[in-house]
C-alpha positions as CSV (number, residue, x, y, z in Angstrom):
1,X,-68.6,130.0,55.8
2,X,-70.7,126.6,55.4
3,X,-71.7,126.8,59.2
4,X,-70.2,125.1,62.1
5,X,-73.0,121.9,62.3
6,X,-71.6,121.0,58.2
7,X,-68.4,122.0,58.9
8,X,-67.9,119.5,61.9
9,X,-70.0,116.8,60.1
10,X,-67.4,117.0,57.3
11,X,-63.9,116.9,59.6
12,X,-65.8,114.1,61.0
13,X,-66.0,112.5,57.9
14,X,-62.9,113.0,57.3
15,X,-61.5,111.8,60.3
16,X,-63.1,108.2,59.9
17,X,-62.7,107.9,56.3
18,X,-59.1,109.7,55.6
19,X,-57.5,109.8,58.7
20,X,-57.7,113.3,59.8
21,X,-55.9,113.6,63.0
22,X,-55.2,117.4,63.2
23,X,-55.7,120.7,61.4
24,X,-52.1,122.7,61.3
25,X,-53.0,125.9,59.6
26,X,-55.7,128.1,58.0
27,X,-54.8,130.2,55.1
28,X,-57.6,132.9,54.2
29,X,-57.3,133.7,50.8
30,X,-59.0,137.4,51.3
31,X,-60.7,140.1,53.5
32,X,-64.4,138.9,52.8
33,X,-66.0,137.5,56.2
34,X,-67.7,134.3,54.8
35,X,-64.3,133.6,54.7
36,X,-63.0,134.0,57.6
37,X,-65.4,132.7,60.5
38,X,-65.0,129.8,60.3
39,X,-61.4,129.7,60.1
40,X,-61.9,131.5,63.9
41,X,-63.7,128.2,64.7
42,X,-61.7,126.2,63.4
43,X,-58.8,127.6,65.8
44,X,-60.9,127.6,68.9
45,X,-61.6,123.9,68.7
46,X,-58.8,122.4,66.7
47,X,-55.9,124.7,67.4
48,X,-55.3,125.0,63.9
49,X,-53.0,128.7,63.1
50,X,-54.8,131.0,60.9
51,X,-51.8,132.6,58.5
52,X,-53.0,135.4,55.7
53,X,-50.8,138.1,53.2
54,X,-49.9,140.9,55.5
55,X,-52.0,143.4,53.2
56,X,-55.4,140.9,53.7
57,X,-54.7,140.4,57.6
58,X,-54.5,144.8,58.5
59,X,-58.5,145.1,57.3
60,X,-59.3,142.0,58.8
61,X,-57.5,142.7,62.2
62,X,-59.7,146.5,62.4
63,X,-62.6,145.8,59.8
64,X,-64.6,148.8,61.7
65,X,-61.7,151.2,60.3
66,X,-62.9,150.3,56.9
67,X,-65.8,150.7,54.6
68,X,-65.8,148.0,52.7
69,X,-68.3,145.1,51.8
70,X,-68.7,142.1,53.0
71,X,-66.3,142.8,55.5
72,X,-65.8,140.1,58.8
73,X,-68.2,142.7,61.2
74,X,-70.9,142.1,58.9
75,X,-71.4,138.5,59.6
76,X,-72.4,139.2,62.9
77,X,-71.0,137.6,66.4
78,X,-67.5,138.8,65.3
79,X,-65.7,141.5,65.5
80,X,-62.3,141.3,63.9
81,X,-59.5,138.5,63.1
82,X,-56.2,139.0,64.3
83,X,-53.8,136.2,62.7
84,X,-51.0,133.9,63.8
85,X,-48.8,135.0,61.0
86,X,-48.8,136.8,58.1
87,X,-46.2,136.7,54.9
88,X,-45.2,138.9,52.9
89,X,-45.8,139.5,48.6
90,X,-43.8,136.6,47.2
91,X,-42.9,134.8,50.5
92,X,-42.7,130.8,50.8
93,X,-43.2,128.4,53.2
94,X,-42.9,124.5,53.6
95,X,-45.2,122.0,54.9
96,X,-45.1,118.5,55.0
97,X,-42.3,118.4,52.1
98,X,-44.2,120.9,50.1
99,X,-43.7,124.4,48.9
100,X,-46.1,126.5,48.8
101,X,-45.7,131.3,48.5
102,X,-48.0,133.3,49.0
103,X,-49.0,136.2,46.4
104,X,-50.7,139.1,46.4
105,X,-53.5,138.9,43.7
106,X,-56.2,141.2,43.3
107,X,-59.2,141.1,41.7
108,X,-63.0,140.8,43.2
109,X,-60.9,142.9,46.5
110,X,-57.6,144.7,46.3
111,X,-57.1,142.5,49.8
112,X,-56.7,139.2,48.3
113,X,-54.1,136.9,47.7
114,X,-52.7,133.5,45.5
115,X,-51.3,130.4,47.1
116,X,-49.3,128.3,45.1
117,X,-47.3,125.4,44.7
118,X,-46.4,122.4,43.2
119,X,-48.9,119.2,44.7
120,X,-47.7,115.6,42.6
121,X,-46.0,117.2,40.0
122,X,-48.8,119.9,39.2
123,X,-48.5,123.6,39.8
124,X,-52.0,124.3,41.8
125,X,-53.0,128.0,42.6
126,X,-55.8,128.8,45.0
127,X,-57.1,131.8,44.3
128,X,-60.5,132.6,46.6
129,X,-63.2,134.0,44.8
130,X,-61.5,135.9,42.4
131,X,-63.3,133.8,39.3
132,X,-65.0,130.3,38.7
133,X,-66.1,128.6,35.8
134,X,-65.9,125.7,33.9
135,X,-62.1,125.8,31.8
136,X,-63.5,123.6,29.1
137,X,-66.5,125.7,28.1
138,X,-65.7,128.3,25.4
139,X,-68.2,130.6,26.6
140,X,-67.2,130.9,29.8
141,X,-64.8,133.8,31.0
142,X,-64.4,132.8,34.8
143,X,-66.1,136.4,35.3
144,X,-67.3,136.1,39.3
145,X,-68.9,140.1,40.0
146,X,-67.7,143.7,39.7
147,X,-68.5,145.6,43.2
148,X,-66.8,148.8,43.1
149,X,-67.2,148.6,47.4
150,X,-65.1,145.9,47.6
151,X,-61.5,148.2,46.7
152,X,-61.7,147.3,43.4
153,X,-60.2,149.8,40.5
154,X,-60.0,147.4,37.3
155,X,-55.7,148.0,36.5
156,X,-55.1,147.6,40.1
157,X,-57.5,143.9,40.8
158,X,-59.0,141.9,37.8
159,X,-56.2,143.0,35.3
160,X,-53.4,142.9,37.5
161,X,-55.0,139.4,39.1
162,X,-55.5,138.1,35.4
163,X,-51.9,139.0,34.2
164,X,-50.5,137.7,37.4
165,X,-52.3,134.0,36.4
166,X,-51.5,134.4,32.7
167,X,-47.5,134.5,33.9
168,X,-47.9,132.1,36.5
169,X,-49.8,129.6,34.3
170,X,-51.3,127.0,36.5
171,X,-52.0,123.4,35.7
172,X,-55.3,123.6,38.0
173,X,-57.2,126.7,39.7
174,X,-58.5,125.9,43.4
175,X,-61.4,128.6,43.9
176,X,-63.5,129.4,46.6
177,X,-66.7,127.8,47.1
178,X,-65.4,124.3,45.9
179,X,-64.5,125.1,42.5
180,X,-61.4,123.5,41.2
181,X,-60.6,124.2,37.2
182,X,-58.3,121.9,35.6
183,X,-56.6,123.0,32.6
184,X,-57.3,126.9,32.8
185,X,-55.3,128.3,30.4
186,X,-57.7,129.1,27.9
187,X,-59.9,130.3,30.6
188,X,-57.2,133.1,32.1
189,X,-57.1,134.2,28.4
190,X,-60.9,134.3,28.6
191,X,-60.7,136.3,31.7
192,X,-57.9,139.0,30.8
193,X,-59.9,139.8,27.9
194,X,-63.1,140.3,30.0
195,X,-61.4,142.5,32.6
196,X,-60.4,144.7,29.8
197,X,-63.4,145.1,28.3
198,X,-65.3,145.5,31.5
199,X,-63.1,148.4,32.2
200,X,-63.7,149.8,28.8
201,X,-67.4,149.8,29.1
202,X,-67.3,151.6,32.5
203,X,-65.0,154.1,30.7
204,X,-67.5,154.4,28.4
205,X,-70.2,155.0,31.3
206,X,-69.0,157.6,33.0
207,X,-69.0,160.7,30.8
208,X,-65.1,161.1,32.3
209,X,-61.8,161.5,31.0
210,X,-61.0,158.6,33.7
211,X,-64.1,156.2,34.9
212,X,-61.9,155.8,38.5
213,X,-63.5,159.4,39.6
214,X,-66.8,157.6,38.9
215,X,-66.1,154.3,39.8
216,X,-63.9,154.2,42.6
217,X,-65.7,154.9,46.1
218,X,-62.8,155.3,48.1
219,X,-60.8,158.4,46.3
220,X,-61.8,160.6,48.9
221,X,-61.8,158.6,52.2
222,X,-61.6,159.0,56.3
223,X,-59.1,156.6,58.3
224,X,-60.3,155.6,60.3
225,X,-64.1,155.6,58.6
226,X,-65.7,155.2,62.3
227,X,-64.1,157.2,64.7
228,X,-64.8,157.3,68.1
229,X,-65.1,160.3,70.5
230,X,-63.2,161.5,72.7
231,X,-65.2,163.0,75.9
232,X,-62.0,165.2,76.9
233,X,-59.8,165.6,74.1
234,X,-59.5,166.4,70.5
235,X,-59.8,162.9,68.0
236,X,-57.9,163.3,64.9
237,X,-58.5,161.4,61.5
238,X,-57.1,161.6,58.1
239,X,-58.7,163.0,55.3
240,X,-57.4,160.8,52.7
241,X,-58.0,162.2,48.8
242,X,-56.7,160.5,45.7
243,X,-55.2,162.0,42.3
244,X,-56.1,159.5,39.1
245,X,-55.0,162.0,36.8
246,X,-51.5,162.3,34.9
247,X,-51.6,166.2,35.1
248,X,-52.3,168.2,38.2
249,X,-55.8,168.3,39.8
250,X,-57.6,170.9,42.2
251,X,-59.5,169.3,44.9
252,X,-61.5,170.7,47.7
253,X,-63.3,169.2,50.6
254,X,-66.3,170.6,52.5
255,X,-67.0,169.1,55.6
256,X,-70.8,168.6,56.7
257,X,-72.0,167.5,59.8
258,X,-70.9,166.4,63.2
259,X,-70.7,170.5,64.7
260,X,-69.0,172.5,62.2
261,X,-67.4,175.0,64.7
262,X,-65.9,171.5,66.2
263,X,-63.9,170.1,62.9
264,X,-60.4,171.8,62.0
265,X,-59.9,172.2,59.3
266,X,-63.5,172.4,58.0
267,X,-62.1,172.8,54.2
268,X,-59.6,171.3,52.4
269,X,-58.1,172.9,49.7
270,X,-55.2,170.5,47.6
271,X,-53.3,171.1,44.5
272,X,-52.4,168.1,43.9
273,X,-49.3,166.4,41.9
274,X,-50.1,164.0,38.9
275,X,-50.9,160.5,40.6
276,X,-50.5,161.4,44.0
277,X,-52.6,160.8,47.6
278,X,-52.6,163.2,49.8
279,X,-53.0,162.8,54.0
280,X,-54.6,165.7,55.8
281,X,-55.2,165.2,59.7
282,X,-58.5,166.6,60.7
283,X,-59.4,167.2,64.4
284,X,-62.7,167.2,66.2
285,X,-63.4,168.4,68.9
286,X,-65.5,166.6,71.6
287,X,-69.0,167.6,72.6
288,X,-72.0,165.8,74.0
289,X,-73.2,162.9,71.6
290,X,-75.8,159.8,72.3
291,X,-75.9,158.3,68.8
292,X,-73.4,157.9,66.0
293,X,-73.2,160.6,63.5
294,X,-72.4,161.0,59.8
295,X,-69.9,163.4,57.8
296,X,-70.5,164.2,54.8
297,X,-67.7,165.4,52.6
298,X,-68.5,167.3,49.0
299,X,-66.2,168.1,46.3
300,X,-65.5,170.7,44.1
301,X,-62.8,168.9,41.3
302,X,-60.9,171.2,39.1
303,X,-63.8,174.2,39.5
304,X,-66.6,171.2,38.9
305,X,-68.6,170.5,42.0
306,X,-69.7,167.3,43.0
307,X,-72.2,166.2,45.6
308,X,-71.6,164.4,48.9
309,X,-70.1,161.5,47.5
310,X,-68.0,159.7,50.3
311,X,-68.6,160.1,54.4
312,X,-67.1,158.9,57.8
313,X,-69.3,157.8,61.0
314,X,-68.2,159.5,64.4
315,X,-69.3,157.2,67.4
316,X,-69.9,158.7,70.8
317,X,-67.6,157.4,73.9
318,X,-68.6,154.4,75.5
């Protein structure tokens, strides 16, 4: 956020200069903790409601279950968000005579969203961080980052987010970070072409028949990511493990750390369908702990092993 000492000089300002009597509602574009904070603030000392797409509000409600980056937890002093309301892909609301709906829109984060509507006549679309740039400059694509951390598989964020603005066609872009585009057509053309070809030169990269199994971070995955122990019972998570592939794939899972005689099952072995993700429960069982402790999982894809690519922390009890 801009901190709490600018933040209040500025609703100051605005109270004396435009009349600012009250702050109804906070809508947080995506998951990302600079932008949430102070949107917290903001409803401790103005009441305003803090309102988010369903799919943004679940990470920012139990960031800890999560490995992601830049996530709320990593700001420091706060722990999670829980919101007032959330809406759902494609779901309106009215305020003050205006219309405004709330779409999903990926792009820099799978867990981000559009809000739109029509303000004096112009179709406005405030769209968080997912690019900036200056419309009326030829060379400029909007193009904000790729982190692959941030849940971010190019045909499921900046393509999908750059088609999604191409058919909705804004008169003006609202970004985050103060940047408002006017007139970014030409722009959104700009920035569908770079999202292809920024998938294409990671496809290029990789040495796969798909970059995802190179790219992606989160094919193989625990949910929870942090788990915390049990001193008298078992703890279960999932084992979470993603198919990119339009034929059938062989995965297995090896299971590293923590007490080996404790985890069940200690390999996973999947056949698994064409574009499918699988769930397996794994229990652990409790035993004396003082500090946190990794899991490493390696792979073996289709006879090809892999090393410990993804892991999971297990907390002890409080």
């Amino acid at each position: 956020g801009v901190g709490r000492e600018r933040l209040e000089k500025t609703l100051n300002q605005m109270k004396e200069k435009l009349g600012l009597k009250s702050i109804d509602a906070v809508l947080v574009t995506h998951m990302h903790g600079d932008h949430v904070t102070d949107a917290l603030y903001l409803r401790d000392q103005w009441g305003a409601k803090l309102w988010t797409l369903d799919r943004v509000a679940k990470v920012c409600a139990n960031p800890q279950n999560y490995d992601y980056a830049a996530m709320i937890c990593a700001y420091g002093g706060i722990d999670k968000c829980p919101f007032d309301h959330t809406f759902t892909d494609g779901e309106s609301f009215e305020w003050e005579g205006y219309k405004f709906t709330i779409d999903w829109m990926p792009g820099q984060t799978e867990f981000g969203c559009c809000i739109q509507g029509r303000i004096d006549g112009k179709l406005v679309a405030f769209t968080g961080d997912n690019l900036f740039g200056n419309p009326a400059d030829p060379a400029q694509n909007g193009h904000e980052a790729v982190v692959a951390r941030n849940s971010a598989i190019f045909e499921e964020g900046y393509i999908l987010g750059a088609d999604y603005l191409k058919k909705l066609n804004p008169d003006i872009i609202v970004g985050g970070h103060s940047w408002v585009m006017d007139k970014p057509a030409g722009m959104i053309e700009r920035f569908a072409a770079w999202a292809r070809e920024i998938r294409d030169q990671y496809q290029l990269l990789s040495g796969d028949e798909d970059y995802r199994w190179r790219y992606d971070p989160y094919w193989v995955r625990a949910e929870p990511y942090r788990v915390k122990l049990d001193p008298e019972k078992d703890t279960q998570f999932d084992l979470v493990v993603r198919n990119f592939e339009k034929k059938p794939t062989d995965v297995e899972v090896y299971l590293h750390g923590y007490d080996i005689r404790k985890i069940k099952p200690l390999v996973v072995r999947l056949k698994m369908e064409p574009e499918t993700i699988v769930r397996t429960p794994i229990t652990l069982s409790p035993k004396p702990m003082k500090e946190p402790q990794i899991i490493c999982f390696s792979i073996i894809r289709n006879k090809q092993p892999l090393t410990p690519l993804f892991d999971m922390i297990v907390y002890p009890a409080e």
